[in-house]
MARKOL-614326 format. One record per residue (C-alpha): residue number from 1; x, y negated, z negated. Coordinates in steps of 0.001 Angstrom, whole numbers, padded with zeros to 6 digits. Last residue first. Layout:
BEGIN
    i       xx       yy       zz
  NUM        X        Y        Z
...
//
This chain:
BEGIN
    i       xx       yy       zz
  421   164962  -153944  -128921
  420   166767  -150661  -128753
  419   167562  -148365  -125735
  418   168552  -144965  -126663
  417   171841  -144241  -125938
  416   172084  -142058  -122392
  415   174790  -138811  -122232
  414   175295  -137569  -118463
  413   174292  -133926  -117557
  412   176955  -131719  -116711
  411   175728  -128325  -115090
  410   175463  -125757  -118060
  409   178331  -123835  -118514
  408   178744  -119581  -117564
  407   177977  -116976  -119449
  406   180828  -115072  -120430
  405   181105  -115170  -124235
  404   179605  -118290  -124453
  403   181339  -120260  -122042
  402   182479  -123950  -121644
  401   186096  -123095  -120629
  400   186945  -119735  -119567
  399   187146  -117386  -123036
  398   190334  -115644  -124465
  397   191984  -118729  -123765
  396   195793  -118035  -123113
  395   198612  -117990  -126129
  394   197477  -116969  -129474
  393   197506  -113214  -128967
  392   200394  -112837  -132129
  391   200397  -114296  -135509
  390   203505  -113694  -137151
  389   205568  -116910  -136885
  388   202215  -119041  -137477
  387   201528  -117107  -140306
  386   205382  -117605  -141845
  385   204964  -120938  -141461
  384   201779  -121658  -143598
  383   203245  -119352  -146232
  382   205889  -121372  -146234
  381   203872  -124605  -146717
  380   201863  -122714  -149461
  379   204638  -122355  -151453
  378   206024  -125858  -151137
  377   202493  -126809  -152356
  376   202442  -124974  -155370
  375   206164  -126295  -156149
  374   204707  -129767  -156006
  373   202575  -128830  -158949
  372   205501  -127242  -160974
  371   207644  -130473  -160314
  370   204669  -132754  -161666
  369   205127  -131173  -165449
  368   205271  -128194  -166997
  367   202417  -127508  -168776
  366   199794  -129903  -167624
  365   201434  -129567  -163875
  364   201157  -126193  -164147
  363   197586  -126458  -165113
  362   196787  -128695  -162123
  361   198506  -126729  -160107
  360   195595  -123613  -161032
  359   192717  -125938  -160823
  358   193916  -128090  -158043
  357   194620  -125155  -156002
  356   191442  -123536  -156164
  355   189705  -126577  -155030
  354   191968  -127119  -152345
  353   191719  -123515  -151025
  352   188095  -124032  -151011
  351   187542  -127143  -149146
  350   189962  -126738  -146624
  349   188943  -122887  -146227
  348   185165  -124390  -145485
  347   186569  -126871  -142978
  346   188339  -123397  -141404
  345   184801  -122018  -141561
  344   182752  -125020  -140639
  343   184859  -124966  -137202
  342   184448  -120678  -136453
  341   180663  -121380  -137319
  340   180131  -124101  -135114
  339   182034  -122345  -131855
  338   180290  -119338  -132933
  337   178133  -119519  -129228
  336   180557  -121082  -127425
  335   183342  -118116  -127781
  334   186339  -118435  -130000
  333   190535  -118735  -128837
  332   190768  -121871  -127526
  331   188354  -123677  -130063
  330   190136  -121798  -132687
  329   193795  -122977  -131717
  328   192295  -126783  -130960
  327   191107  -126695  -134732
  326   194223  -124967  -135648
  325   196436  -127649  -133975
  324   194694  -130853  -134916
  323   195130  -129470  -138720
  322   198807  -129221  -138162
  321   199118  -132519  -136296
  320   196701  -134244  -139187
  319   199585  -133526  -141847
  318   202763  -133153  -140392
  317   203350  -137368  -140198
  316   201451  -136944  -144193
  315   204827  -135942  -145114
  314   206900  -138831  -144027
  313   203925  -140902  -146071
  312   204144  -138595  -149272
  311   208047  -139063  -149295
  310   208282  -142704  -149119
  309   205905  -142990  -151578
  308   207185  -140917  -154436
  307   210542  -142124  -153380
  306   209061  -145583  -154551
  305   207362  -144212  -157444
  304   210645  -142847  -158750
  303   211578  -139338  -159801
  302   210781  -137427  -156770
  301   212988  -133736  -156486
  300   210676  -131223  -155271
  299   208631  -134292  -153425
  298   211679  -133615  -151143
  297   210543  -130185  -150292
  296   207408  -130928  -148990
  295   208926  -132389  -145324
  294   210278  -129102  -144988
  293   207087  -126706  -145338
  292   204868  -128942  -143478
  291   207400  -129696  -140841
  290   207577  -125920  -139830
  289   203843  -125244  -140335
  288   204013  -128346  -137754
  287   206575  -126545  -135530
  286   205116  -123273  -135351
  285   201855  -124759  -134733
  284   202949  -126680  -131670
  283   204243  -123585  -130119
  282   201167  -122249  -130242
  281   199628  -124712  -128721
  280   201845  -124849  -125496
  279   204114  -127833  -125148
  278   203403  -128197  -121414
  277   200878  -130562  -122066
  276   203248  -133260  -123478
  275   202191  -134576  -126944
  274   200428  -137831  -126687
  273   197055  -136732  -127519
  272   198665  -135883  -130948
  271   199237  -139776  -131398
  270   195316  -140434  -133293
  269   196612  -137567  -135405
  268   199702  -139065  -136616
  267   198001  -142235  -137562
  266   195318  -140278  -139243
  265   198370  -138756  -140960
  264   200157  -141872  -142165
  263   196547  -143584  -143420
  262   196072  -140054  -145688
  261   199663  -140436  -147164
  260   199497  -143882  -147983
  259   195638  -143329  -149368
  258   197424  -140507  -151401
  257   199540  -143027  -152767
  256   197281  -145710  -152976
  255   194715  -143401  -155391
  254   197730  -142294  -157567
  253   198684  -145877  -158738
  252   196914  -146844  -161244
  251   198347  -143839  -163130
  250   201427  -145959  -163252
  249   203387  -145268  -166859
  248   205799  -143059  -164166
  247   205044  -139662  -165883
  246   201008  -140545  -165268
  245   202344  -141250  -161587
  244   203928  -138205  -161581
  243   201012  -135770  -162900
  242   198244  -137617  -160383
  241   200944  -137166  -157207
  240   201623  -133549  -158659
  239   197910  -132774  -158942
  238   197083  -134260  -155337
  237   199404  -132938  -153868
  236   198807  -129010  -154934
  235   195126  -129826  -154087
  234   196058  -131028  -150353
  233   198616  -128247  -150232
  232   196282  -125629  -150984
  231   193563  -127177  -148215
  230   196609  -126108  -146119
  229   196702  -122700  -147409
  228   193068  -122815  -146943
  227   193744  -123915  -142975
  226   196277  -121215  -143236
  225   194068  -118478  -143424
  224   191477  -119650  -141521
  223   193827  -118981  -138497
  222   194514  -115843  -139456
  221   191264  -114746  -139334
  220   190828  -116414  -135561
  219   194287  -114192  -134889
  218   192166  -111278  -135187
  217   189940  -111780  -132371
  216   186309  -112516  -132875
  215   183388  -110377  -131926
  214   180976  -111751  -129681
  213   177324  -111839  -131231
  212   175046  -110688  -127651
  211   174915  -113789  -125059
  210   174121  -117216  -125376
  209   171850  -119343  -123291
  208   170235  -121051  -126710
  207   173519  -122441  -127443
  206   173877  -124375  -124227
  205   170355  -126470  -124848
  204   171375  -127205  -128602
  203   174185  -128705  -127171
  202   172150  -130914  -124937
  201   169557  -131661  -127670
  200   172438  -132815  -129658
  199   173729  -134785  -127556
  198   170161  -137196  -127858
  197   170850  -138185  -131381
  196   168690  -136977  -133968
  195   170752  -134999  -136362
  194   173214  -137383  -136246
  193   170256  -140237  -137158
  192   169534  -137683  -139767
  191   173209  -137294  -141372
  190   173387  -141269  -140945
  189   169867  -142095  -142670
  188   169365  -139038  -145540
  187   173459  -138598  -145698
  186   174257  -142286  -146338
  185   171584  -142830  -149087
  184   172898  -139837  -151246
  183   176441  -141215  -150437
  182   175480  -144408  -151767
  181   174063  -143013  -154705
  180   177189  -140946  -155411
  179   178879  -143940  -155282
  178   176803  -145892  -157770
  177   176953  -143255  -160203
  176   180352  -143627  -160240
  175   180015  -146766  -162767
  174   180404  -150333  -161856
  173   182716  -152535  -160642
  172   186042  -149849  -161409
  171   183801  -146726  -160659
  170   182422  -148061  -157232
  169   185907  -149091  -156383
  168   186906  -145177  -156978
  167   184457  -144438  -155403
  166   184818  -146207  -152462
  165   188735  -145364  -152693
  164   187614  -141079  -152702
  163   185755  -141910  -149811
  162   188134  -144301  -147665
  161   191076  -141706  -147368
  160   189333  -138391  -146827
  159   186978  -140034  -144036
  158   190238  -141569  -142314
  157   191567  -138205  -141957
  156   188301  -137029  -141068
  155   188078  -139513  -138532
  154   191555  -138378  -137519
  153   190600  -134729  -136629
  152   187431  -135621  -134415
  151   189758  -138017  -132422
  150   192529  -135716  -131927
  149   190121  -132976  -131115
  148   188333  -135176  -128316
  147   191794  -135709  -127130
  146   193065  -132491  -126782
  145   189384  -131818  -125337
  144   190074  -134248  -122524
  143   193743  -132834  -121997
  142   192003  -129377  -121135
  141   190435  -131069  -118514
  140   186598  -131962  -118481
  139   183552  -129375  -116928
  138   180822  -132009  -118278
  137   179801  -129185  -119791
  136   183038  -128591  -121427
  135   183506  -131938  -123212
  134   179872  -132079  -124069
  133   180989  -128695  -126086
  132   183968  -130471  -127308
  131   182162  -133512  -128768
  130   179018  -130975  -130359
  129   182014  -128518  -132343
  128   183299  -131581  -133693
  127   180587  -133295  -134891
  126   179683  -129901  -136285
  125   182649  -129580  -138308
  124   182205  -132923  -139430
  123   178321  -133095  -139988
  122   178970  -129995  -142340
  121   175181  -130874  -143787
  120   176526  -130404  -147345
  119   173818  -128332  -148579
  118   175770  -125744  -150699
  117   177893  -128427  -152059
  116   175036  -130505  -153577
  115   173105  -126972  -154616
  114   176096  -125643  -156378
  113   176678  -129727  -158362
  112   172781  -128966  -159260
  111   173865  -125265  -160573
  110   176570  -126921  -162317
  109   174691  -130282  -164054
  108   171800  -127397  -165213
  107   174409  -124978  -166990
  106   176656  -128005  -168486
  105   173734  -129423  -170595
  104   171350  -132791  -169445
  103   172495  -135897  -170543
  102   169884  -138188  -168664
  101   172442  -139752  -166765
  100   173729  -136527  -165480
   99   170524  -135221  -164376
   98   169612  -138119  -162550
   97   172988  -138514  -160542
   96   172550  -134543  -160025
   95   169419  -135149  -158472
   94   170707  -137750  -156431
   93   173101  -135495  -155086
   92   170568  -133089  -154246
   91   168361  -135224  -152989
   90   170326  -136380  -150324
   89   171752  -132849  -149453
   88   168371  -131533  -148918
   87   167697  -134598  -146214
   86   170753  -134052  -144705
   85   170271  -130050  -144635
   84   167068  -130050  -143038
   83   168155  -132509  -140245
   82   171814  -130518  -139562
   81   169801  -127403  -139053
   80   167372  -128915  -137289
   79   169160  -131048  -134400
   78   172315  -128334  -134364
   77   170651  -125705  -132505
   76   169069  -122846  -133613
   75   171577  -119877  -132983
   74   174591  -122171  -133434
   73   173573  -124292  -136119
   72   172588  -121216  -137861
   71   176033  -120117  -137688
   70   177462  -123203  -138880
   69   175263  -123245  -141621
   68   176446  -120474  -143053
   67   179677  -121681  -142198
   66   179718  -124086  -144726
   65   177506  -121983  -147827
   64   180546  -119983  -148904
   63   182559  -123014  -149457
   62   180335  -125583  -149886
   61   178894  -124330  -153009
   60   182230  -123346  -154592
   59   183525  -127154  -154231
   58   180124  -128253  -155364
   57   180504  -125802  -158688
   56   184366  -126843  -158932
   55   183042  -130293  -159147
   54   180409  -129693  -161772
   53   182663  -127320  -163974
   52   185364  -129770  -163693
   51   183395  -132547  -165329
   50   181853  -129909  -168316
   49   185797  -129088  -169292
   48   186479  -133029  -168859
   47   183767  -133974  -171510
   46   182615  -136593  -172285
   45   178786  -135894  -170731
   44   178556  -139318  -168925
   43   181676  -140263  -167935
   42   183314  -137030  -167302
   41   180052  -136428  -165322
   40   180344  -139616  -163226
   39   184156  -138806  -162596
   38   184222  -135216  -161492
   37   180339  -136232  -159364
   36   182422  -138811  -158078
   35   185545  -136877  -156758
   34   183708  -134163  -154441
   33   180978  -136467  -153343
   32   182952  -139038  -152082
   31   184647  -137108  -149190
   30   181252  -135394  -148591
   29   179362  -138395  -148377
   28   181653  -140151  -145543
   27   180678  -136972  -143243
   26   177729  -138716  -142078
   25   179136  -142100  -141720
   24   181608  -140578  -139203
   23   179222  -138666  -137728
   22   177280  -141918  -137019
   21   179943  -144125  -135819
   20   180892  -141538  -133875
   19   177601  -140708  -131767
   18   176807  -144739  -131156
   17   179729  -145655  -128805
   16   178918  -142550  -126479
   15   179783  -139230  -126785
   14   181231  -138334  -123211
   13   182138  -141922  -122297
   12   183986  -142272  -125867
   11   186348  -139060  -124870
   10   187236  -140331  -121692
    9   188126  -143497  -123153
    8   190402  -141441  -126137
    7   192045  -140075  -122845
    6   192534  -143320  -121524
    5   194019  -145075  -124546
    4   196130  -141483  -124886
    3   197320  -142517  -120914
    2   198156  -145773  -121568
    1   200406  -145105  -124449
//
């Protein structure tokens, strides 16, 4: 216990006290974003059909747009890119709040819910990318950027939990356009103050040093893979949880049981700096795609809200371990210089594969009940296993530590908070 305390210390005196509390408030917005513009629409328009066409629009627009930006974070630094996309994303989401309070037709609402998830600033991806890059050129140990990972990984966790239950709250006391507000106001001050803070002038610094486009290994591809198989099981879930607890008589319920599974993985995550060294990474993949595919099966055969709870929280112990894993996988294995890109990709894959997911388990769920839905997500857990079985080249670091693609790391330079007052 002492040591992941120091670890997680380590990993504060590279960033600061400041630099998290900013990207976490920066990537608050896209948790809420995905959910409230389903429920203000829904609201406003009537229509469900209209509703999903908004959301999947955003979910689409992220998607392909993510590591777009990723990539031109890492040619131009992540100070502009991030800055120009905050302030886009702000209005875009409250440009969709306008246009679905004034009633406007399904064509408009989609192509505004497109431009909302196209212009998602990817502050958590690139959060991530910026901590492990200080990590390097301050020339820290591999446990250091463990931990750094860890940390990243479990304020999304956390991230995923509270946004959906803001809005959620915001829809209960008000209406959802309230939430979507307050993620349009979150992402012009905390996306920009990201933007702004002094690490990212140092990263920005290492990224301009880089070498000729590197190509990527295979197993990077594979990789991606099973982070949208995982963003699979996240959709999968979340239509069988909703389809249960509608079975139950206790819709009210489906937000705290996905918040119990969320809180159990973010707990799980904060722990992964914990896990001996010597337990090599791929090794650890193997066993979470392992635990992912058992630890679903039980949900096969839930018929009470209680066992519906107990067996989303032992689930959500595989959760944030697996998606620890393939982030610290794809750091390993990538280059400096598309070490942005490679992490909005696999965020991108979240985001898409649950999307997908939810549409087609959601049907099944519709149609055959919650079963079918948690059969989606068994599926995609063995899928998830039998990638990590087959994967090969995974096991040393294809690049020295704080390179882009050969060049060696910048002499560390401390991190200073601005003084205030």
């Amino acid at each position: 216990m002492a040591g992941s305390l120091e670890t997680y210390r380590k990993v504060l005196a590279l960033t600061g006290p400041v630099l998290p509390v900013l990207s976490f408030l920066g990537r608050l917005p896209t948790a809420m974003c995905q959910l409230g513009s389903v429920l203000l629409v829904a609201d406003t328009s009537g229509s469900l059909a209209t509703a999903g066409l908004a959301g999947g629009a955003l979910a689409a627009g992220q998607t392909v747009a993510g590591p777009l930006l990723g990539r031109a974070a890492d040619r131009y630094g992540q100070r502009p890119v991030v800055l120009a996309a905050a302030l886009a994303n702000a209005a875009a989401v409250t440009g969709l709040v306008l246009a679905a309070l004034a009633h406007l037709a399904t064509g408009p609402l989609a192509l505004l819910g497109a431009l909302a998830g196209a212009s998602v600033p990817q502050v958590g991806p690139l959060a991530r990318s910026r901590t492990v890059a200080l990590a390097h050129r301050s020339r820290a140990d591999e446990r250091t950027v463990a931990g750094a990972l860890s940390f990243e990984g479990t304020l999304d966790e956390v991230s995923f939990v509270l946004g959906p239950a803001l809005v959620g709250l915001a829809a209960a006391l008000a209406q959802p356009a309230a939430a979507l507000l307050l993620a349009a106001a979150l992402l012009a001050v905390c996306g920009t103050a990201f933007a702004l803070h002094p690490t990212a002038r140092q990263v920005s610094a290492a990224r301009r040093t880089r070498a000729a486009r590197t190509r990527l290994p295979g197993a990077v591809h594979a990789l991606r893979a099973t982070m949208a198989l995982q963003g699979a099981m996240f959709g999968a879930s979340q239509a069988g949880i909703t389809a249960l607890t509608e079975e139950l008589g206790r819709p009210s319920q489906t937000g705290l049981v996905y918040a119990a599974m969320g809180v159990m993985s973010a707990a799980a995550g904060l722990a992964m700096v914990a896990v001996p060294h010597r337990l090599a990474l791929p090794a650890r993949w193997r066993i979470a795609t392992a635990a992912l595919t058992a630890l679903s099966v039980p949900l096969l055969f839930v018929t009470t809200l209680g066992g519906l709870y107990a067996a989303v929280i032992v689930l959500g112990v595989a959760y944030a371990p697996h998606l620890i894993t393939v982030f610290a996988l794809t750091e390993r294995l990538v280059p400096a210089d598309r070490l942005a890109e490679s992490m909005a990709f696999l965020t991108s894959g979240v985001v898409g594969g649950q999307a997908l997911a939810l549409a087609l388990s959601g049907r099944l769920a519709q149609d055959h009940g919650a079963t079918a839905a948690f059969a989606v997500m068994v599926v995609a857990g063995a899928l998830c296993a039998a990638l990590s079985w087959s994967v090969r080249g995974l096991g040393a670091r294809r690049f020295p530590m704080g390179t882009a693609a050969g060049v060696a790391p910048a002499p560390p330079q401390p991190v200073h908070e601005p003084r205030r007052g």
